[in-house]
C-alpha positions in Angstrom: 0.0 0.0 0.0 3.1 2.6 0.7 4.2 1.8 -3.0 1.0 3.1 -4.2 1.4 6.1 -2.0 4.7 6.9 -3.2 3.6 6.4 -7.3 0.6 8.2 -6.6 2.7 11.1 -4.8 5.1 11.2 -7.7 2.7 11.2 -10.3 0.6 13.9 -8.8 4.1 16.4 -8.4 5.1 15.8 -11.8 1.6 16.1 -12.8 1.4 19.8 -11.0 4.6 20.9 -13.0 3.5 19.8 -16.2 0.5 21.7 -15.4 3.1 25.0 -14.6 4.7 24.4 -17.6 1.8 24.3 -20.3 0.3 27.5 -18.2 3.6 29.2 -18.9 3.4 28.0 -22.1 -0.1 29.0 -22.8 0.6 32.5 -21.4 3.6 33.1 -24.1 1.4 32.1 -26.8 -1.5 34.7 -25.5 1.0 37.4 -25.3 2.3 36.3 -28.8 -1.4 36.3 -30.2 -2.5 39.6 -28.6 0.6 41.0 -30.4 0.2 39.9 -33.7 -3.3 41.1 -33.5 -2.1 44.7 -32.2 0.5 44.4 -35.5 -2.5 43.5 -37.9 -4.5 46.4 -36.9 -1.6 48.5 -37.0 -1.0 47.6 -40.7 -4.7 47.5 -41.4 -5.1 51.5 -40.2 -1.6 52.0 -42.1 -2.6 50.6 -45.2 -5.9 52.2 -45.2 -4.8 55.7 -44.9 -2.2 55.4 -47.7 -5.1 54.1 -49.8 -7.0 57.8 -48.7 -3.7 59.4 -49.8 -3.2 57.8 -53.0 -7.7 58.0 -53.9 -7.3 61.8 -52.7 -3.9 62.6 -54.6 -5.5 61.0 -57.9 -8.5 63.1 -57.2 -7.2 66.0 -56.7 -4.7 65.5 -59.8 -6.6 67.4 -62.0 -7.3 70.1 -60.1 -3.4 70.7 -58.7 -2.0 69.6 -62.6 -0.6 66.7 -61.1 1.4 68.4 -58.6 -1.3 66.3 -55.6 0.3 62.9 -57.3 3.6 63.8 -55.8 1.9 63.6 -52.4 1.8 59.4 -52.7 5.5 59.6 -52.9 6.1 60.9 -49.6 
């Protein structure tokens, strides 16, 4: 019966830092996702305002003779 103790015991305190581990784990990979979805949203916004820039230069073209399509470039 002490033998089963003891395995029982073991297995419990390696099952409790297995369980650490993968919550450490699972915290990096959180961190990691909430970043990538702070960088996508950052590029999204980015990318969406050049696209005003370049629609507004191109509109404007006329208007400035050309001069507004130098405004994409910067």
């Amino acid at each position: 019966m002490t033998d089963f103790k003891e395995c029982m015991t073991t297995f419990i305190s390696k099952t409790n830092i297995i369980i650490r581990e993968l919550r450490n784990v699972l915290e990096r990979v959180e961190n990691h996702k909430e970043n990538c979805n702070v960088a996508k949203t950052v590029g999204s916004t980015i990318s969406l305002a050049g696209s005003i820039v370049t629609i507004g230069g191109l509109f404007a073209a006329p208007f400035t003779g050309g001069i507004s399509l130098g405004i994409r470039e910067l």
